[in-house]
C-alpha positions in Angstrom: 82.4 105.7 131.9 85.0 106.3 129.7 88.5 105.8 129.6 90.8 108.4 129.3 94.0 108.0 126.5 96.9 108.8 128.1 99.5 111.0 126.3 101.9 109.0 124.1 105.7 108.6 125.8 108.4 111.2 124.8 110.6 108.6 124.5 108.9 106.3 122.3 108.0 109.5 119.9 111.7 110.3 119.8 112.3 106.9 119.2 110.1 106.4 116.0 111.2 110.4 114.9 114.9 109.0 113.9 113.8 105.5 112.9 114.2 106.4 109.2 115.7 104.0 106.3 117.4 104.8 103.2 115.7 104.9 99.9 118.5 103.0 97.1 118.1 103.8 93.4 116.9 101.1 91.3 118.7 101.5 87.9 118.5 99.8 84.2 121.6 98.9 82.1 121.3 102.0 80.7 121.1 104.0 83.4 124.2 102.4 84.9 126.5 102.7 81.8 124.8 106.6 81.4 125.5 107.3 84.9 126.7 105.5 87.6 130.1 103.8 86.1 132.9 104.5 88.0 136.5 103.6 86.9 137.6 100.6 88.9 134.4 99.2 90.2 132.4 96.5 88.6 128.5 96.6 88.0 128.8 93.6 90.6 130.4 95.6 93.3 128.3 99.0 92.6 124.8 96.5 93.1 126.7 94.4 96.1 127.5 98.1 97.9 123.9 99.4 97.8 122.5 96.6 98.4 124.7 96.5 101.6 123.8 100.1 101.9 120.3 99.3 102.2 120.8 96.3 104.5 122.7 98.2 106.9 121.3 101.8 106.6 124.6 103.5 105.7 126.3 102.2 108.7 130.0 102.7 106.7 132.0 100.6 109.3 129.6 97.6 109.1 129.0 97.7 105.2 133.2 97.4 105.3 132.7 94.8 107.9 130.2 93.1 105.6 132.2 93.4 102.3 132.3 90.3 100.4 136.5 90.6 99.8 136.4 87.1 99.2 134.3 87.4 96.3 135.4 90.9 94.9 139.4 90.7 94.8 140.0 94.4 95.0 140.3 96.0 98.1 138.4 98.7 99.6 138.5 101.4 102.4 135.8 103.0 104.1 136.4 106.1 101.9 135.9 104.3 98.9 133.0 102.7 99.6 131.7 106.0 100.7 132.7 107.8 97.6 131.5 105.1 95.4 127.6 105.2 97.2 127.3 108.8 97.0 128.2 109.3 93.3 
């Protein structure tokens, strides 16, 4: 006898539909001199916002939460880091 598969839940399939994660460029020198230098931001804090990007999945309030202002003087709104990640 055998045993019958029952349908998968809705809300498990809805679940996993949105469960996405962000892709983050990986660049060379080059590429970030050519195209990603933006006047008052550092190489350091371009690669420490994406890599907070990726940690955090573009959550804007927590990557500000999360901003290392201890070890990157300037300081730095929401909008800025958002400007600044979708250049």
């Amino acid at each position: 006898m055998a045993l019958k598969k029952s349908p998968p839940n809705k809300e498990i399939l809805l679940k996993f539909r949105f469960n996405k994660s962000v892709e983050l460029p990986v660049f060379t020198d080059a590429e970030y001199v050519n195209h990603l230098t933006v006047d008052g931001w550092t190489r350091g804090e371009t690669e420490h916002l994406l890599d907070l990007c990726g940690r955090f999945d573009l959550r804007f309030p927590v990557i500000y939460d999360r901003w290392d202002s201890e070890k990157f003087k300037m300081s730095r709104t929401v909008e800025d880091l958002k400007v600044n990640a979708f250049l």
